[in-house]
N, C-alpha and C positions, 0 to 999 in steps of 0.2 A: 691692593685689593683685600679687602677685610673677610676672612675665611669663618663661616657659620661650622653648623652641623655638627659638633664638637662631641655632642652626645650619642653618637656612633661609636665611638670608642669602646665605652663601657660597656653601651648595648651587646656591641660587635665579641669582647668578652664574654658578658653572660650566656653568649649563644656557644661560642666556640669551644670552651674549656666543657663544658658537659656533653658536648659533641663528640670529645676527642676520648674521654675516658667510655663514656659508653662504645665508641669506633672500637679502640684497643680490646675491651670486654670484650664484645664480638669476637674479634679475630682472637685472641690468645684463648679464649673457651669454644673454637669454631674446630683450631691447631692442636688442644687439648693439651695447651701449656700449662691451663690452671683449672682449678678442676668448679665448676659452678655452685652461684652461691652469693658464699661470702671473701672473693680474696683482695688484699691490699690493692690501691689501686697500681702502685707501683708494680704490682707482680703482674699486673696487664700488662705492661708494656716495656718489659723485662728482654723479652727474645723475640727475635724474628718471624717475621715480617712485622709483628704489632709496634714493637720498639723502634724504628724506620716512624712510624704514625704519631704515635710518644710522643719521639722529639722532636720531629718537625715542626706538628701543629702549637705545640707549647714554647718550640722557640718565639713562632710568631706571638702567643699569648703572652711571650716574657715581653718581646717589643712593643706590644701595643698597652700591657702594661704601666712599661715605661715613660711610655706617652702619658697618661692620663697620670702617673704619677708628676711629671714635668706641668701638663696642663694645672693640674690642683694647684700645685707650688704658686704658681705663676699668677695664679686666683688669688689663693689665700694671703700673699705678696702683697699683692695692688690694695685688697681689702684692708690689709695690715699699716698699711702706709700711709691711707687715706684716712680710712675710720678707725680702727682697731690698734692704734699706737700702747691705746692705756688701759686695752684687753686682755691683749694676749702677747706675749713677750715673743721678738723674734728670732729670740733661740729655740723657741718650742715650734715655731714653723720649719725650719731649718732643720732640727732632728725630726720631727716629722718625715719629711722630705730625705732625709738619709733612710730611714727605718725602711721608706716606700723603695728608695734604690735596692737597700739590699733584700728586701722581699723578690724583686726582680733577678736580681743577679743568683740566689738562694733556687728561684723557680729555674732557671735557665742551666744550674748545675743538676738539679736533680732530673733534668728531662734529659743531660746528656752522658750521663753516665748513672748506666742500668743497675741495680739493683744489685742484680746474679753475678755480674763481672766489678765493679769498682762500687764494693759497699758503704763502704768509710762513706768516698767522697759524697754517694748519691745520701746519705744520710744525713751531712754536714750541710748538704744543696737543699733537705726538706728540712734539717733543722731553722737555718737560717730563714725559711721560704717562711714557715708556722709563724716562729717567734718574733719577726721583727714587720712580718704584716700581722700579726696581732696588735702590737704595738702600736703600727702604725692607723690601722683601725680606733684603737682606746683614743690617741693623741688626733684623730680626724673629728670621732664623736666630740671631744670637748673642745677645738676649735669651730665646731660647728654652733656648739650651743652661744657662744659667743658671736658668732653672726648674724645669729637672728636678730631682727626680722629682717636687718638688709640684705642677705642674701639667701637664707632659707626659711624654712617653718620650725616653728615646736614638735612638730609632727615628723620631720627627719629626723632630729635630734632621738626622740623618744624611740626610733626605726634602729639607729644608727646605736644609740645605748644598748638596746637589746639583744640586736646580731653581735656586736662588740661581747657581751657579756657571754652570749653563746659560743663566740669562739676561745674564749677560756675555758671556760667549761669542758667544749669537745677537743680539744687540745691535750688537755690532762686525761676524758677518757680514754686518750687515742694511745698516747704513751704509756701509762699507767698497767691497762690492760695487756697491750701489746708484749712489756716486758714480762709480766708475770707468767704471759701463757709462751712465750720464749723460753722461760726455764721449764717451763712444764713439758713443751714440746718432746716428744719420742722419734718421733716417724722421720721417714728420709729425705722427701722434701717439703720443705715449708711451703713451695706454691700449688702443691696440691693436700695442703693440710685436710686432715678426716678426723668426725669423732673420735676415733681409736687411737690419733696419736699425741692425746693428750693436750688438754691448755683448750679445750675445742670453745667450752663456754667464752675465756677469757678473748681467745682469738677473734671468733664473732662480735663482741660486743667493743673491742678495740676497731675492727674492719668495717663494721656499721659507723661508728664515728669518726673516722677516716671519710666516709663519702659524704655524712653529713654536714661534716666540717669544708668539704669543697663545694657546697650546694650554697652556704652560709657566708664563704666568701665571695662567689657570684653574685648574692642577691645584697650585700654591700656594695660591691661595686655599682650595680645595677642603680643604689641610690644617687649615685653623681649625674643619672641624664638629665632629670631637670634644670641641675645649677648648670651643666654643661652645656644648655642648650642657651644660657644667657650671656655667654664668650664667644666674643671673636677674635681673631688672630689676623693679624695684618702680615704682609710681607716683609721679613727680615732687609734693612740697608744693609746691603755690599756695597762694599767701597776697595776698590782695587789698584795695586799698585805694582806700576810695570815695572818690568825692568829695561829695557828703551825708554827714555824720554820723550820720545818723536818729537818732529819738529815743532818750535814753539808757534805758537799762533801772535800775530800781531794786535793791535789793539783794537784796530779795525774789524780784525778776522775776529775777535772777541765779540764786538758789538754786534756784527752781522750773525756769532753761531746762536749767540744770545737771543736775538727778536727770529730767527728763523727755529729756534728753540719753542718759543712762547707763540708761535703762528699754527705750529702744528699742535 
């Protein structure tokens, strides 16, 4: 049975991920872990009770993700095989398709190890998460533009170039800024940063782009519901193999499960 509704996935994304950072905001400026404003998103969801919300909701955001990066692949594939041989090369689908894994795997670390307690790692979780769903964004725009018109418009393309070109952009504001008001920083702790302890400009304008840059990749995603809603997924064959034998059926007992097979 052939499985619709494909563009849920994504939709189901753009809702959840700015649900979950705004939830965290709440609670971590409710507990007066950080102080209102402007802080990292990451520093929402830093300490308890908000970081419990954090990771859970974005675990699932890494799975469903994964999905919709699996579902693309799986599109861009069939398109590639049929039409697109002496388009688009399929090693450029295929790193594609890796870029989108580890975008996933990148989100799924930095939702599970916090900020305040294992920095490295959660750093290494958002480096990976930015740069290689950047990537995989750039290498989406321009297999897209090569689809057209069999599978989408000028008019994504033109969507999909521009959020692409935004999330370079806000990327380098993010780090850029970030580090410089890092060194400038004074004060005791970074998640309740104050004009007074220095780096305040550099701090806001890196933390601004930080939210804008997850708003940016929302509404990328959000461009796959249309093609998404033009995929169906049929039932995986399994094919199973015992370990009994059972008893053999005769030739007879063949013809008979055969027509009692085709009756029902």
């Amino acid at each position: 049975m052939p499985y619709g509704k494909l563009h849920v996935l994504p939709l189901s994304l753009f809702i959840l991920i700015p649900v979950t950072f705004l939830i965290t905001y709440t609670i971590s400026v409710h507990w007066d872990h950080v102080v209102p404003g402007f802080p990292y998103i990451s520093e929402t969801g830093t300490l308890s009770p908000e970081s419990c919300v954090f990771a859970q909701f974005l675990n699932i955001a890494a799975l469903l993700l994964a999905c919709c990066v699996y579902i693309r692949h799986r599109q861009v594939s069939q398109w590639q095989s049929e039409r697109g041989k002496n388009l688009v090369s399929k090693r450029i689908v295929v790193v594609a398709a890796w870029c989108g894994a580890l975008a996933c795997f990148g989100l799924d670390i930095l939702a599970n190890f916090q900020e305040a307690r294992v920095v490295a790692a959660h750093m290494i979780g958002a480096m990976t998460c930015f740069t290689a769903g950047t990537i995989y964004f750039c290498l989406q725009t321009y297999i897209s533009h090569k689809m057209v018109p069999a599978v989408n418009s000028k008019i994504v393309v033109y969507v999909r170039a521009s959020l692409s070109i935004l999330t370079l952009i806000l990327t380098v504001m993010t780090i850029v800024p970030g580090y410089i008001s890092m060194l400038q920083f004074q004060g005791n702790d970074y998640k309740k940063w104050l004009p007074t302890d220095g780096g305040w400009g550099w701090h806001v304008a890196s933390a601004i782009s930080e939210w804008v840059l997850a708003i940016v990749y929302c509404a990328f995603l959000l461009t796959f519901v249309p093609e998404f809603r033009l995929i169906n997924f049929e039932d995986p064959v399994v094919t199973l193999i015992y370990l009994d034998k059972g008893p053999d059926l005769t030739q007879n007992d063949k013809i008979s499960h055969k027509l009692d097979t085709q009756e029902s």
